[in-house]
C-alpha positions in Angstrom: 42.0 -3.6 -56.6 41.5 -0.6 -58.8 39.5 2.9 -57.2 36.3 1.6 -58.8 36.3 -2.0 -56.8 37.1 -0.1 -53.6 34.5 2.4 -53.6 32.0 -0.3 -54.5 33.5 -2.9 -51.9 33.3 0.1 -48.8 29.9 0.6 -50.2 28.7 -2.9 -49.8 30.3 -3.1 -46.3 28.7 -0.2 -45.0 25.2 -1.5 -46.4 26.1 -4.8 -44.9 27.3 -3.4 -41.4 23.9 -0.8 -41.6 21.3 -3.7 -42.0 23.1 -5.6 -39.3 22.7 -2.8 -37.0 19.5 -2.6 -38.1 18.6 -6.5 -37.7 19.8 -6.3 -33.9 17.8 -2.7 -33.0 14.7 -3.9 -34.4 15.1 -7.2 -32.3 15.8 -5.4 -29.3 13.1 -3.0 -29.8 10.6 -6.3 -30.3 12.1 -8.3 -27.5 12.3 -4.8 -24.8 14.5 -5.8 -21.5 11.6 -6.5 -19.5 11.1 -6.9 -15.6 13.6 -9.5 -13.7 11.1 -12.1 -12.1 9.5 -15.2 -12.9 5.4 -15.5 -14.5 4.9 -18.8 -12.5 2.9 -21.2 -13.9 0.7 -21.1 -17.1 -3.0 -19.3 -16.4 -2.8 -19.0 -12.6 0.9 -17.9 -12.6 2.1 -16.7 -9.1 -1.6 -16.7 -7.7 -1.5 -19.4 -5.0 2.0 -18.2 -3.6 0.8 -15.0 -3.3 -2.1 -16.6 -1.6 -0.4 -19.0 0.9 2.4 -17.2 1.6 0.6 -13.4 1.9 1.7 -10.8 0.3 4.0 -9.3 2.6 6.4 -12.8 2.5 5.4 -12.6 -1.4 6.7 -9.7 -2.3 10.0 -8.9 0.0 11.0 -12.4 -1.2 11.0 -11.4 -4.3 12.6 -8.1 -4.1 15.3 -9.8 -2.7 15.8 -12.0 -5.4 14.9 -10.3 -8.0 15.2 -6.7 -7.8 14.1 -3.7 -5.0 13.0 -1.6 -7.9 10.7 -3.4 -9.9 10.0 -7.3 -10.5 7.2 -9.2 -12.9 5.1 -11.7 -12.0 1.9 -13.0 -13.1 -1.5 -13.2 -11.0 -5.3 -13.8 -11.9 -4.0 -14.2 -15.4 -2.3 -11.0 -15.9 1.3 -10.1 -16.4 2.1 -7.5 -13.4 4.9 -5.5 -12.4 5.3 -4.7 -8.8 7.5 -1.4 -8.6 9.1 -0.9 -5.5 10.3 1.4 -3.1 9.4 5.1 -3.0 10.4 5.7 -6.7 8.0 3.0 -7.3 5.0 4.6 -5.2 5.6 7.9 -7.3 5.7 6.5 -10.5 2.0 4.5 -9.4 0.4 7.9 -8.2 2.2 10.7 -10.4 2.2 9.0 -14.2 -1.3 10.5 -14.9 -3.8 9.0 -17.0 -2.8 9.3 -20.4 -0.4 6.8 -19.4 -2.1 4.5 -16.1 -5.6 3.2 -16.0 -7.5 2.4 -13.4 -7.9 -1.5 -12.7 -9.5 -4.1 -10.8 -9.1 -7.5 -10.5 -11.6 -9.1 -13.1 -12.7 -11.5 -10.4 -13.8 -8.4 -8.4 -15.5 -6.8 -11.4 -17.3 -9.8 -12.5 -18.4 -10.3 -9.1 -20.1 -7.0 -9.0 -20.5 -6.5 -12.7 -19.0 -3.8 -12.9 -17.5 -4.8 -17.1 -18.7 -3.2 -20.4 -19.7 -5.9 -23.0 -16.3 -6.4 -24.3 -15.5 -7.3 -20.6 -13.3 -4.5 -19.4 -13.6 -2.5 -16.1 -16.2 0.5 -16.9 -13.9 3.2 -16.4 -16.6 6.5 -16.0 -18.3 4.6 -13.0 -15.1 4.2 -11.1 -13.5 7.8 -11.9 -16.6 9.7 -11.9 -17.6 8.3 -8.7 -14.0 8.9 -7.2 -14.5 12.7 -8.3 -17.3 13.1 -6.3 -16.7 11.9 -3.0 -13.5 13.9 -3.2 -16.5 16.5 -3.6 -18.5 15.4 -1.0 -16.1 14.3 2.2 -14.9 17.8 2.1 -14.6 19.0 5.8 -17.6 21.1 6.4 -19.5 17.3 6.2 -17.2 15.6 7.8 -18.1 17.8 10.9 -21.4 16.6 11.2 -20.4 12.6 10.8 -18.0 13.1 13.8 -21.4 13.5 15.9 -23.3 10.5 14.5 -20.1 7.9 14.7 -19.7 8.7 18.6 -23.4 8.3 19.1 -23.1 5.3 17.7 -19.9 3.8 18.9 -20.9 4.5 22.3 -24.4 2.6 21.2 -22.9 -0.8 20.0 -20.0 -0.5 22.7 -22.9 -0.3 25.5 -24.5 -3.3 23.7 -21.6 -5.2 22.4 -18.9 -4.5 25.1 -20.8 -3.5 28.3 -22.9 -6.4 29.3 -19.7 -8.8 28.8 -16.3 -9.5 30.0 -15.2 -10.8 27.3 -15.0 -9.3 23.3 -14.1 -10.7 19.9 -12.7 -7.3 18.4 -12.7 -8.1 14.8 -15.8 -9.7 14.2 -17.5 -7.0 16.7 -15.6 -3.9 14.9 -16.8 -5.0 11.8 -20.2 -4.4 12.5 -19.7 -1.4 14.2 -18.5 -0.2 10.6 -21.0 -1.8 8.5 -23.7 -0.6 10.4 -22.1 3.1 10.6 -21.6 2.8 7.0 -24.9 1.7 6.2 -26.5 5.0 8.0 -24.3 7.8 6.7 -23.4 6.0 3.0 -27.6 5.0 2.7 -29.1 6.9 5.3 -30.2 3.5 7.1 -31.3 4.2 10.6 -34.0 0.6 11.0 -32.4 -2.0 12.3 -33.9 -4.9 9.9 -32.8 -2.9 6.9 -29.4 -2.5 7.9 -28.9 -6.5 9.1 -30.4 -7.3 5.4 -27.8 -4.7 3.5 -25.0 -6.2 6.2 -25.7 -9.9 5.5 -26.0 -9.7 1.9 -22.8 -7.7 1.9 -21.1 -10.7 4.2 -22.2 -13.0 1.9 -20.8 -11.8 -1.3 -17.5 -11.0 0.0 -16.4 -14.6 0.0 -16.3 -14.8 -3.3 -13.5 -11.9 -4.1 -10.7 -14.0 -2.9 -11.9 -17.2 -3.7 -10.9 -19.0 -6.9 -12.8 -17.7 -9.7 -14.8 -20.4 -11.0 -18.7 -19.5 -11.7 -20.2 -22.6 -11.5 -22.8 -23.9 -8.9 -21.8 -24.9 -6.0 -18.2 -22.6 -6.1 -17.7 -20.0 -3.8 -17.5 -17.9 -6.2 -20.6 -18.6 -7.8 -22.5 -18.3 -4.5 -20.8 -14.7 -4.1 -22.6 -13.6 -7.5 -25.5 -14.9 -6.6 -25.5 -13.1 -3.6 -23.6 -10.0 -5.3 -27.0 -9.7 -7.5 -29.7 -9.7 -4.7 -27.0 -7.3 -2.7 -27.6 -4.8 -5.9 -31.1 -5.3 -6.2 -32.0 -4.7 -2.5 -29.5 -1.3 -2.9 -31.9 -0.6 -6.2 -34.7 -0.8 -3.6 -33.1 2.1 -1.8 -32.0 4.1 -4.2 -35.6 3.6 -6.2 -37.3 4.8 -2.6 -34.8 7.8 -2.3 -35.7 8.9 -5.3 -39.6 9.8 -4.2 -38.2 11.3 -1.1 -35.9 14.2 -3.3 -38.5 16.8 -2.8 -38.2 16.4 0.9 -34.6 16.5 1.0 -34.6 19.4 -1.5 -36.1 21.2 1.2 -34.2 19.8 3.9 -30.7 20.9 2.5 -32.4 24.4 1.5 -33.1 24.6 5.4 -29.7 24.0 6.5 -31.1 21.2 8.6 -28.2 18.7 10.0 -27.1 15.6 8.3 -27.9 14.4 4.6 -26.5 11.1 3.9 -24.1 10.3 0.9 -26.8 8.6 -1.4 -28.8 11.9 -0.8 -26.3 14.0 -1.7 -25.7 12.0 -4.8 -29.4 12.1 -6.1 -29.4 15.9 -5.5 -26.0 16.7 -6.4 -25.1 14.2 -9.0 -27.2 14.6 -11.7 -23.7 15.3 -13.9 -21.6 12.6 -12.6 -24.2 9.4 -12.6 -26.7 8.3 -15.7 -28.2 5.1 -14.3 -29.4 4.0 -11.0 -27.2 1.3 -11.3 -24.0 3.4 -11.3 -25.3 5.1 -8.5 -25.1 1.9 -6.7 -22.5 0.4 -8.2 -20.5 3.3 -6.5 -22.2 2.7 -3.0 -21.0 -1.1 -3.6 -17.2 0.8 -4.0 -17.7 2.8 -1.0 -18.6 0.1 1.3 -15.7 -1.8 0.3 -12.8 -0.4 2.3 -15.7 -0.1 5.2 -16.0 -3.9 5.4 -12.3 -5.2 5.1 -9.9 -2.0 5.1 -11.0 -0.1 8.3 -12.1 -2.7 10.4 -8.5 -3.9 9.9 -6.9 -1.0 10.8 -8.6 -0.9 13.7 -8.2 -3.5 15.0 -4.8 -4.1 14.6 -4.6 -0.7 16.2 -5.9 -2.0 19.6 -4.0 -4.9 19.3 -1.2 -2.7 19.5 -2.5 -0.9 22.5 -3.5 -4.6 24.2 0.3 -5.6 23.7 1.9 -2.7 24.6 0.5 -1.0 27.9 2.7 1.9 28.2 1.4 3.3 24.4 -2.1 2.7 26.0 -1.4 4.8 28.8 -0.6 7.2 26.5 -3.7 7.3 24.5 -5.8 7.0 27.4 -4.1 10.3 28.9 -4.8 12.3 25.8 -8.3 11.2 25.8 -8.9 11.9 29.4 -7.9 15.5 28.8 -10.0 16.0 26.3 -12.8 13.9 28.3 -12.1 16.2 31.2 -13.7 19.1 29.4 -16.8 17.2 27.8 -20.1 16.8 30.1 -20.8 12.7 30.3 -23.5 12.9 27.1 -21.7 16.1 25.4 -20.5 14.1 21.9 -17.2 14.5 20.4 -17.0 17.2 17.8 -14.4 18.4 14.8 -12.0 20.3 17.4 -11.5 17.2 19.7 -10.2 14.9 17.2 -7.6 17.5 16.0 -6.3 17.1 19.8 -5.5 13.5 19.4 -2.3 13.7 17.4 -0.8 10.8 19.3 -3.4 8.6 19.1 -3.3 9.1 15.2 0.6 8.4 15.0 -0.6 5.4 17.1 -3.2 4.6 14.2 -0.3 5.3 11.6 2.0 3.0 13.1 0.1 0.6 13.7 -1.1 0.7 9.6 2.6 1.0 8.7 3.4 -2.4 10.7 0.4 -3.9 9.0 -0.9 -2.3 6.4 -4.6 -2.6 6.0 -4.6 -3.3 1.9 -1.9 -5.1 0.5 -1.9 -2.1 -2.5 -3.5 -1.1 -5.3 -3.1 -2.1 -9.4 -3.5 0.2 -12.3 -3.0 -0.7 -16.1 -0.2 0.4 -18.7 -2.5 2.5 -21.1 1.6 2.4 -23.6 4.9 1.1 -23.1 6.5 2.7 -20.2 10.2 2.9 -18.6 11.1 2.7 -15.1 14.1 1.8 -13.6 15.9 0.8 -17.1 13.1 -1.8 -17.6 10.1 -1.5 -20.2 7.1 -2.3 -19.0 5.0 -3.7 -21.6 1.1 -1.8 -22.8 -1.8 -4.2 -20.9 1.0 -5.2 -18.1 -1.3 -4.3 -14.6 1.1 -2.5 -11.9 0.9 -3.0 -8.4 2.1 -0.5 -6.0 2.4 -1.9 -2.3 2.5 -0.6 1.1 5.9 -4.3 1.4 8.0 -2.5 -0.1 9.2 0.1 2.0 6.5 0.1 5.0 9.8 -1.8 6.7 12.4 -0.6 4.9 15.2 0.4 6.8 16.3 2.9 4.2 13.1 4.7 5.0 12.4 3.9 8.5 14.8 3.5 11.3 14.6 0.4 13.6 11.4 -0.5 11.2 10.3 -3.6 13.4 10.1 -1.2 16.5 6.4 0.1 16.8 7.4 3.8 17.5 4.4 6.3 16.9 6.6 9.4 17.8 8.6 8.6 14.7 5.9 10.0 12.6 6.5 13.4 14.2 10.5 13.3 15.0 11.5 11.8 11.5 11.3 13.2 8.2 10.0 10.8 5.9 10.8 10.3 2.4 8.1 11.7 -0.1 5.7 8.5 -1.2 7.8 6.0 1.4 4.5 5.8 3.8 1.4 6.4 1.8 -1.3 4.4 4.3 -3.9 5.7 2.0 -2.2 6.0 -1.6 -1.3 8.8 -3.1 -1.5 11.3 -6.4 -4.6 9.6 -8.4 -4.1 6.6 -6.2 -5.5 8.6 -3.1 -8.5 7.2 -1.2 -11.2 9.7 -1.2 -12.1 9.1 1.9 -9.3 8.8 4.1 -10.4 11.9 6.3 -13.5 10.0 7.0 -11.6 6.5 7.3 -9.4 8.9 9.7 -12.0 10.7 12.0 -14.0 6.8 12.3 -11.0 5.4 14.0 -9.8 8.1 15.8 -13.6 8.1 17.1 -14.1 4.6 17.8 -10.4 4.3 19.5 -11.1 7.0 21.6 -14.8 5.3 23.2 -13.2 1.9 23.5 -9.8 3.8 25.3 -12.1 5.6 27.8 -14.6 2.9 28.8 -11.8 -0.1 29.2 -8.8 -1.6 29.8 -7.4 -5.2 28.1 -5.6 -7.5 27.1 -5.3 -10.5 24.6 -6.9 -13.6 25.8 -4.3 -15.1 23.5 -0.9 -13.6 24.1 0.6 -15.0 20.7 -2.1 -15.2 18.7 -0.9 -13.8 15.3 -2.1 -11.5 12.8 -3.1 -13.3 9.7 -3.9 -12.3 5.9 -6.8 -13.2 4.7 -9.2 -11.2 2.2 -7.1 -8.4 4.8 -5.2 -8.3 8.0 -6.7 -10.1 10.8 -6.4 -11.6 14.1 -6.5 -15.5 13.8 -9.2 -15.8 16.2 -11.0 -12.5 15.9 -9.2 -11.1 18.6 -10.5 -12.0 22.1 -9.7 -9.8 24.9 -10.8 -9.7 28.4 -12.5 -6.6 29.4 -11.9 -4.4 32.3 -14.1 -1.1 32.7 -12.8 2.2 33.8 
């Protein structure tokens, strides 16, 4: 072979060698390593095992077979990754939005309507309205809510609890919540108004974990149906508030006590809302977590206290203390909820054992990497409280409800994040925070009980509940 036919020949093999290289990095670059898991069946995908088995079963199962960083799956039609562990909570709060989106279940949107025309989530209601509670739970207000939720725990307590010897906790926390909500979120203080508001809010919540069919006689059809008189009597409200604005002008000028959250949005708000309707679709996203999040917590907090007498005796000492230097009718003010430290690491505990949300989902706005996988642009991601609320690796003896290990332990950044985290937090979890600190504190004082049902089990639903509500028998100090 003579100098010419070599050079040529090396040539060719490098071209040859080159577009092979080539071939197999452009196919890996189309076909990215992607999640381990498994996308279930076509349309519904995983949906009905995430259902009947819950999501805490749902997803440890599956980082055990799959992967404790990050594994797909495929719910409500969309491809989702669920990353794990506290890596996986930091890259779900700190990625920012040029690279997250904010996202809710379409059934949940189309429930409230709460989609632009081309049927995706309308972003400004839900980030705008996020900025401004942050705004508006600041401390200073929070000081004067403490007042009204012990007025009116000790109201439905004296009504609800009093006159019986016998309590469903769950059904009777929840409209403790609602009705709280209803006064400081609308301003509600008549009775009929809030039990029209509270029904029509009952009524539509079927319908976001029911199969998302719209077509009479469904569930879910019912729930829009229902959704749609909910906004319209909330447009009654909001329409009223509107003629009172001179009034409350002067009312806030004066300096004169309480101005509910609606208020402070018409007043305030002129920059963050352009349509009545935003307005209440926020208020529809406020009373949300009231209804389902922080009735759970609570109660699963005084399941904890009815199953285990000696943390009880705890709370109940650090209440008395700060009982001891309150006259009988003097309410509960900022200062006396900062005493009960050990009452919150009892709430804490009690939402790290059972989480009141199974986690939140956001959307890939590009391709992103974690954990050596590429997860694909339009994939959702689901963060979740599973996979390290009883993680040994984060907490010792996880299964042990131990609410002194929130103050002895240093926990791993992101590991225990009850109320998100980064973009993810909840904007109001100081008010979520003082309510069940409140509440706990006028149930503690008044009575003693216990489970009517010692093994009656904590159940996930829409949320964490007691199977039967939880019934306990009453006993008053």
């Amino acid at each position: 072979m003579d100098l010419i036919s070599l050079y040529f020949f090396t040539l060719l093999l490098i071209l040859s060698v080159s577009s092979f290289l080539a071939f197999i990095n452009k196919r890996c670059t189309n076909n990215p390593k992607l999640p381990p898991g498994s996308i279930g069946y076509p349309v519904i995908g995983e949906t009905f095992d995430f259902s009947l088995s819950g999501p805490e079963k749902f997803i440890t199962q599956r980082m055990q077979n799959y992967s404790k960083e990050v594994f797909k799956t495929s719910m409500l039609g969309e491809k989702v990754a669920v990353v794990c562990g506290s890596p996986g909570n930091k890259f779900a709060f700190f990625s920012g939005s040029n690279f997250l989106l904010p996202w809710i279940p379409y059934p949940v949107s189309k429930l409230f309507d709460w989609l632009d025309s081309d049927g995706r989530l309308i972003k400004e209601f839900y980030t705008k309205g996020r900025h401004f509670i942050h705004e508006i739970m600041r401390y200073e207000a929070l000081k004067h809510y403490i007042t009204i939720m012990d007025s009116m725990a000790r109201e439905h307590l004296n009504k609800d609890w009093a006159s019986s010897n016998q309590v469903s906790v769950y059904p009777s926390t929840q409209k403790y919540v609602l009705s709280l909500a209803c006064k400081l979120l609308l301003g509600l203080d008549n009775p009929d108004e809030v039990r029209v508001v509270s029904e029509l809010f009952k009524r539509t919540m079927p319908g976001l974990f029911s199969v998302p069919i719209n077509f009479p006689g469904t569930s879910y059809h019912r729930s829009i149906k229902e959704g749609k008189k909910l906004k319209l009597e909330l447009l009654k409200i909001v329409e009223a508030r509107k003629k009172m604005i001179p009034e409350l002008k002067e009312k806030e000028k004066a300096g004169s006590g309480f101005v509910d959250i609606l208020s402070r949005m018409l007043l305030e708000g002129k920059d963050h809302f352009k349509s009545d309707m935003e307005i209440v679709n926020n208020l529809i996203s406020f009373l949300l977590p009231s209804y389902e999040g922080i009735t759970a917590a609570i109660t699963v907090t005084l399941n904890y206290l009815a199953e285990l007498p000696h943390v009880y005796d705890a709370v109940y000492n650090e209440h008395l203390n700060i009982a001891k230097g309150k006259s009988p009718e003097e309410t509960l003010n900022w200062e006396d909820v900062l005493q009960m430290k050990y009452s919150w690491n009892v709430v804490r505990e009690a939402m790290r054992l059972v989480p009141p949300s199974f986690g939140t989902f956001r959307e890939a706005k590009i391709d992103l990497k974690f954990a050596g996988y590429t997860i694909p642009r339009g994939w959702k991601i689901l963060w979740s409280p599973f996979t390290t609320n009883k993680d040994p690796q984060y907490f010792e003896n996880p299964e042990t409800f131990d609410p002194q290990r929130h103050d002895r332990d240093v926990l791993q950044p992101s590991s225990f994040a009850p109320f998100g985290g980064g973009t993810q937090m909840c904007p109001g979890k100081d008010f979520a925070k003082f309510l069940m600190l409140v509440y706990m504190y006028n149930v503690v004082t008044k009575f003693n009980f216990k489970k009517l049902n010692p093994d009656e089990k904590i159940v996930y639903i829409s949320g964490p509940r007691p199977e039967n509500g939880l019934q306990v028998l009453l006993q008053q100090h």
